[in-house]
N, C-alpha and C positions, 0 to 999 in steps of 0.2 A: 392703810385704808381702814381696817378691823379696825385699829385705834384711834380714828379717828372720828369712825362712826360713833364709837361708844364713846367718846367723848362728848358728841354733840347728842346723843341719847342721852346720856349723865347731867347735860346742862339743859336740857326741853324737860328733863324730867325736875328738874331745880326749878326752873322758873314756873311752873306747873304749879308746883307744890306752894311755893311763896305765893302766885296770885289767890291762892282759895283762903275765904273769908272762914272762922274759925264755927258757923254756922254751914258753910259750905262743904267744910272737913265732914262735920257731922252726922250731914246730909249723905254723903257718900259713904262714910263708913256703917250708916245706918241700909242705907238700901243695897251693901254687899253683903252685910251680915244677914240681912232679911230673906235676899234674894236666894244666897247660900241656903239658909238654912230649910225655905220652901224647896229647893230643889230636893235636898239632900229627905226631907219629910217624903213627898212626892216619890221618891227612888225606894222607900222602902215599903210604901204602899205599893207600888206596881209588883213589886218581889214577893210581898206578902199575899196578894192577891192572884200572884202567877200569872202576871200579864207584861209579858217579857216583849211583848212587838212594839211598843213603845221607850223600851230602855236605852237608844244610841237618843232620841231625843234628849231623854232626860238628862244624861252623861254632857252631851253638848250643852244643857243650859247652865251648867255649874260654868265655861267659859261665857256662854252669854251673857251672864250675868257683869262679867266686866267691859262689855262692849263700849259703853260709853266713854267710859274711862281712856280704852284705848282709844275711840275716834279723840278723845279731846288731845291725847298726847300723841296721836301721828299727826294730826289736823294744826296741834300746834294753837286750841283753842282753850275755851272757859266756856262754857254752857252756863246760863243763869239756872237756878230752881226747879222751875217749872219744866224745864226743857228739860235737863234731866229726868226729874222724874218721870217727864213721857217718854223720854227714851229708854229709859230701864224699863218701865212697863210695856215697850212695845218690841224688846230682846225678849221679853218675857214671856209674852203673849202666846208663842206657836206651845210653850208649857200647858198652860191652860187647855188651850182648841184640843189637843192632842191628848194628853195626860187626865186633863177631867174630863171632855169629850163635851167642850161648849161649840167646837164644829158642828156637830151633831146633834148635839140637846137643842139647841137653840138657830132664831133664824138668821140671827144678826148678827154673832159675834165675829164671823167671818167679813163682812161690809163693815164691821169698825174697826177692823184693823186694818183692811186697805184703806177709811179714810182716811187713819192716823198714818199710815203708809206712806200716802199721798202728803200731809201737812209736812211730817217729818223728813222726807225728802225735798218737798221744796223749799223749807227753813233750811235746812243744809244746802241747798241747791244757792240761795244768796248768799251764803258765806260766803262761798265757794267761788262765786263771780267775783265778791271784793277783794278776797284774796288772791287772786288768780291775775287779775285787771288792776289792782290798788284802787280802782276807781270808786267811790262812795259815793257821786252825784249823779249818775246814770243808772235813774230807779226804774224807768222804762226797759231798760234794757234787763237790766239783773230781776224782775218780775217775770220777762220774757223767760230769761233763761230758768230762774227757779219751775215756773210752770214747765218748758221742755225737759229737765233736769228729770225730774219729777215722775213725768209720765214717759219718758224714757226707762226708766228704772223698773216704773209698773209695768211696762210692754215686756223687758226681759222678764220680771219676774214670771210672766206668764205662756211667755219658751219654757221657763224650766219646769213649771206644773205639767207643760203638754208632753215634755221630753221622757217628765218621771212617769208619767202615765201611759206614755205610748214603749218606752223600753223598760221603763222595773216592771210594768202593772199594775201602778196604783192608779189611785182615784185621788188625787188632788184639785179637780177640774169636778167641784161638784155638780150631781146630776141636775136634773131639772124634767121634774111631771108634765107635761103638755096635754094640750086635749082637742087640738089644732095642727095641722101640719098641710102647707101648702110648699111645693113642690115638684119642677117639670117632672120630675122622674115621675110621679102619678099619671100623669094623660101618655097617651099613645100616639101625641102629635106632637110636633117639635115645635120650641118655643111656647107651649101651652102649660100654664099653669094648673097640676091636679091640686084638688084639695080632699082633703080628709076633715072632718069635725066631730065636735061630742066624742071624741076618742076615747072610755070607758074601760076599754079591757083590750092586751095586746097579750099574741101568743106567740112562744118561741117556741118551734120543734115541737110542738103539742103540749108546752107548759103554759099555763098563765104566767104572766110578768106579778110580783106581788108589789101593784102598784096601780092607782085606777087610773091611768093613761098612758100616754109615750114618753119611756125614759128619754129625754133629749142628755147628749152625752157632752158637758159641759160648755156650749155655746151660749147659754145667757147667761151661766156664773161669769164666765171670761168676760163678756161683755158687760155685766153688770161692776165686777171689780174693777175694770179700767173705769167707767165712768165714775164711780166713787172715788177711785183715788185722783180721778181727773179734778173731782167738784174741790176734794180738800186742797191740791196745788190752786187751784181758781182761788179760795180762798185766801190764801200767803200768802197769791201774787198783789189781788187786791190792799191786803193790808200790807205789802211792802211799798205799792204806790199811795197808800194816804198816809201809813207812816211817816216814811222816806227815812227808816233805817236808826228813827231813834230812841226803838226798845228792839235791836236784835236781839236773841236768842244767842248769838254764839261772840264771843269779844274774842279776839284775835290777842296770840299772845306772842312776843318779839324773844326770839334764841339768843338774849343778852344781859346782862345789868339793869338794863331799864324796863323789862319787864313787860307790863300790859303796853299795846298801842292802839289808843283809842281811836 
């Protein structure tokens, strides 16, 4: 069985290799070498700077860095260009948020990686159905599933932020300032909605909060990142129904002699 795994690893890795156009080689030995060597720069900034709570990140993305690679050769695929490159950029991506601290410098860069979250799963989410089904004329359906696919994948992803947050103690479920809070817990009558407004200044234990409202503890980020990564599967599925399949993103490649099957 060991032999004959690596056999058919030995020939998915053969037929791999034969389909990439010599612009396509390129292309991938340019964005491993790239990607390497940002990490490895990245790794001794953080060392030099003594900022060591960021270093299992950093160490994991020297393997991110081959993620695509590996999706194309478990998956048994070819990614065009573009897809790659969005995929190495978005293995890449939690480097940046984390390591330059674009989480935090900035308001957006977290909502653009769940929308590319979102595209990128549901691009893989159609493969997936035609490989799985052989079916290529049921775009109805494989648009269904890329959007379920999709946001399937965002809902777990946002178990594991609540899990790390509620058993490591982090904070991956970013806050959110409020200045509004309605509430039964506020009224003293059941079923009655309290409210609170203009919320300004909140005290714990006799400290101010340094923040001018109520830290809300990550319910509109959660809710905010499924619907971005909702809007970018909305988008794939759309363009998989006016498509209809004849610019995917990933070409299925056959564990034989013959190579791509179109």
């Amino acid at each position: 069985m060991e032999g004959c795994a690596r056999i058919g690893h030995e020939r998915r890795s053969s037929v791999y290799k034969s389909s990439l156009t010599k612009s396509e080689r390129t292309c991938r030995l340019a964005s491993v070498i790239a990607g390497e060597l940002l990490v490895f720069l990245t790794l001794i900034i953080l060392i030099t700077k003594k900022e060591y709570t960021h270093l299992a990140m950093c160490i994991g993305s020297f393997a991110m860095v081959w993620l695509p690679i590996i999706i194309e050769l478990l998956f048994s695929c070819k990614m065009n260009t573009a897809m790659y490159i969005l995929g190495e950029f978005y293995a890449l991506s939690p480097l940046f948020g984390e390591c330059y601290k674009l989480y935090y410098l900035t308001s957006w860069w977290d909502k653009l990686l769940h929308t590319c979250g979102g595209i990128v799963f549901a691009l893989f989410g159609f493969y997936l159905f035609r490989l799985l089904t052989g079916d290529k004329k049921r775009f109805v359906a494989a648009a269904i599933f890329a959007l379920c696919f999709s946001v399937a994948l965002s809902v777990l992803w946002e178990f594991v932020e609540y899990g790390c947050d509620t058993i490591f103690d982090m904070d991956m479920q970013n806050d959110t300032v409020v200045h509004e809070i309605h509430s039964y817990f506020l009224s003293d009558e059941p079923g009655v909605r309290g409210h609170l407004s203009e919320i300004r200044e909140v005290t714990v234990d006799g400290n101010a909060l340094p923040a001018d409202g109520y830290i809300d503890i990550g319910l509109h980020d959660t809710m905010q990142d499924m619907m971005v990564e909702t809007f970018g599967a909305l988008i794939v599925s759309l363009y998989v129904l006016l498509d209809r399949g004849r610019h995917s993103p990933f070409t299925h490649l056959k564990n034989d002699k013959t190579g791509l099957m179109e």
